[in-house]
VEXDREN-2710 file (C-alpha; in Angstrom, 1 decimal):
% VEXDREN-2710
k/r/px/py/pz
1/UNK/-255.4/-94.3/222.0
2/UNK/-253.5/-96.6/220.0
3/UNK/-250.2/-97.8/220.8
4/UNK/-247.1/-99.7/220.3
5/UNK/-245.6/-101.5/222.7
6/UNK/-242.1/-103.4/222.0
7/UNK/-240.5/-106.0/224.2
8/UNK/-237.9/-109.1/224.5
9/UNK/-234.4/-106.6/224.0
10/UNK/-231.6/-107.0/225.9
11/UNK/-227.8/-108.1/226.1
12/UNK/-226.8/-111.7/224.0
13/UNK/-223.7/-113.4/222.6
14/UNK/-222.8/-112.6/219.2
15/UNK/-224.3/-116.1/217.7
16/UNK/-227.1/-115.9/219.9
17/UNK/-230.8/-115.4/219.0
18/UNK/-233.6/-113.2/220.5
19/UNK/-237.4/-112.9/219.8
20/UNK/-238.8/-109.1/219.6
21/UNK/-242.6/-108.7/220.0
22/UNK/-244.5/-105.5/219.3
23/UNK/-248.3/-105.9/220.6
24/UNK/-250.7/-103.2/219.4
25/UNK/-253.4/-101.7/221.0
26/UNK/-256.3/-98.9/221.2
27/UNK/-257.3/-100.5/217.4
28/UNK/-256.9/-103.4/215.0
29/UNK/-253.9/-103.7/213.0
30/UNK/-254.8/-106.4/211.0
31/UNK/-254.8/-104.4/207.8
32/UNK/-251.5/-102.5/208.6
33/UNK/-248.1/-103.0/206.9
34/UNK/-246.0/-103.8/209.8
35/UNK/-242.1/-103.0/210.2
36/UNK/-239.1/-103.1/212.4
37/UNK/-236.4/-100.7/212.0
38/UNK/-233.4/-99.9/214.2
39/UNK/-231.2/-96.9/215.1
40/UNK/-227.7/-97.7/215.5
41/UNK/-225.8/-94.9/218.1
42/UNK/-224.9/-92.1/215.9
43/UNK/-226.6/-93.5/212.8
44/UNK/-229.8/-92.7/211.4
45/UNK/-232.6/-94.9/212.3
46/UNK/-232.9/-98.0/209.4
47/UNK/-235.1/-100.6/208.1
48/UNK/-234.7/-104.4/209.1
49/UNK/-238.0/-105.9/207.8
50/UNK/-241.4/-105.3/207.1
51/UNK/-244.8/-107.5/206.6
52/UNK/-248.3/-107.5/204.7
53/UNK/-251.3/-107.6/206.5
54/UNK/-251.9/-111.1/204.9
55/UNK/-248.5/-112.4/205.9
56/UNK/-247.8/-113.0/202.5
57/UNK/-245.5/-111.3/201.4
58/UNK/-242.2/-110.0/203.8
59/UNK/-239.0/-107.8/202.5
60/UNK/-235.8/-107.8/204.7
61/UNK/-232.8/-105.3/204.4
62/UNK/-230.2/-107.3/203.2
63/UNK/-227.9/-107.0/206.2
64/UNK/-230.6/-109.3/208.0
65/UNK/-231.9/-111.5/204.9
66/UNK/-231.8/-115.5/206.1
67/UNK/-231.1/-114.5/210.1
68/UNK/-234.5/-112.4/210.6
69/UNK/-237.8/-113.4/210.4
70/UNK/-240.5/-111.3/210.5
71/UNK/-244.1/-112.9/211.1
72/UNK/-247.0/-112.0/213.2
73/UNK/-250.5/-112.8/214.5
74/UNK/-253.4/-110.7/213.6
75/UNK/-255.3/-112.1/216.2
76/UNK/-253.2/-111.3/219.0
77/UNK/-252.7/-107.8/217.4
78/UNK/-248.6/-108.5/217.3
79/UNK/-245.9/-108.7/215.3
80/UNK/-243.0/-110.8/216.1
81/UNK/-239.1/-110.3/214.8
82/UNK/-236.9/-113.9/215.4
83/UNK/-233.1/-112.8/215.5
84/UNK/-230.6/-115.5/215.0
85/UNK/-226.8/-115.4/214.9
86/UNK/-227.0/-112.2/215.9
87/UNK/-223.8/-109.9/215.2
88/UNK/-222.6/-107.3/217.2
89/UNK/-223.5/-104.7/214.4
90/UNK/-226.9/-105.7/215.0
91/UNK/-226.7/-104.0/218.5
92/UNK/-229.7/-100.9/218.3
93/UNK/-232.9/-99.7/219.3
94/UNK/-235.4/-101.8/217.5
95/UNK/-238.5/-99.7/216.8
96/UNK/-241.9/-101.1/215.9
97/UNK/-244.0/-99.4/213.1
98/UNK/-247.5/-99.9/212.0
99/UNK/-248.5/-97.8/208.6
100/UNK/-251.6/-97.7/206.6
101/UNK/-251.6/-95.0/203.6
102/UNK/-250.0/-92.2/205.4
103/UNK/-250.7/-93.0/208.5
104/UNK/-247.5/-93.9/210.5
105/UNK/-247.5/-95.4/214.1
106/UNK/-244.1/-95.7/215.9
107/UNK/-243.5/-98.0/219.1
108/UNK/-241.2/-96.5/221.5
109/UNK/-238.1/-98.9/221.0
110/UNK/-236.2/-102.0/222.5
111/UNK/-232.7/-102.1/223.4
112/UNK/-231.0/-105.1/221.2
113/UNK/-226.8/-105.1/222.9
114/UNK/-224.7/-108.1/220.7
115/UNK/-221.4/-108.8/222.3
116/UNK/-218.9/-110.1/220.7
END
């Protein structure tokens, strides 16, 4: 059965950085567009950034452009999100998502706390 499985959340200084991973399993991904999204408390869930299966080409929301970075590592089967100088409205859930035509896989969330 094919999964997603999110780590590297947790509680950081405004400024700080943090490093999400997602590693798949139960199939290849390789071919997948891969995406992070978040869901603030009381808003709706959101998209932060999103990769090709080639790597080549990336797309950021625009409250993240030049402090996110989005990669990952077909061989390993995982996608990576870098967060630096993180801001407290960055604190969320950050949920993994792997999608390929309509199918749509969902990872069951990190916890991301900024304090400021």
């Amino acid at each position: 059965q094919a999964q997603l499985v999110e780590s590297g959340g947790g509680l950081v200084q405004a400024g700080g950085s943090l490093r999400l991973s997602c590693a798949a399993s139960g199939r290849s991904f390789s071919t997948y567009v891969m995406g992070w999204f978040r869901q603030a408390p009381g808003k709706e869930r959101e998209f932060v950034a999103a990769i090709n299966w080639s790597s080549a080409n990336t797309y950021y929301a625009d409250s993240v452009k030049g402090r996110f970075t989005i990669s990952r590592d077909n061989a390993k089967n995982t996608v990576y999100l870098q967060m630096n100088s993180l801001k407290s409205e960055d604190t969320a859930v950050y949920y993994c998502n792997a999608r390929l035509g309509d199918y749509s896989l969902w990872g069951q969330g990190t916890q991301v706390t900024v304090s400021s």
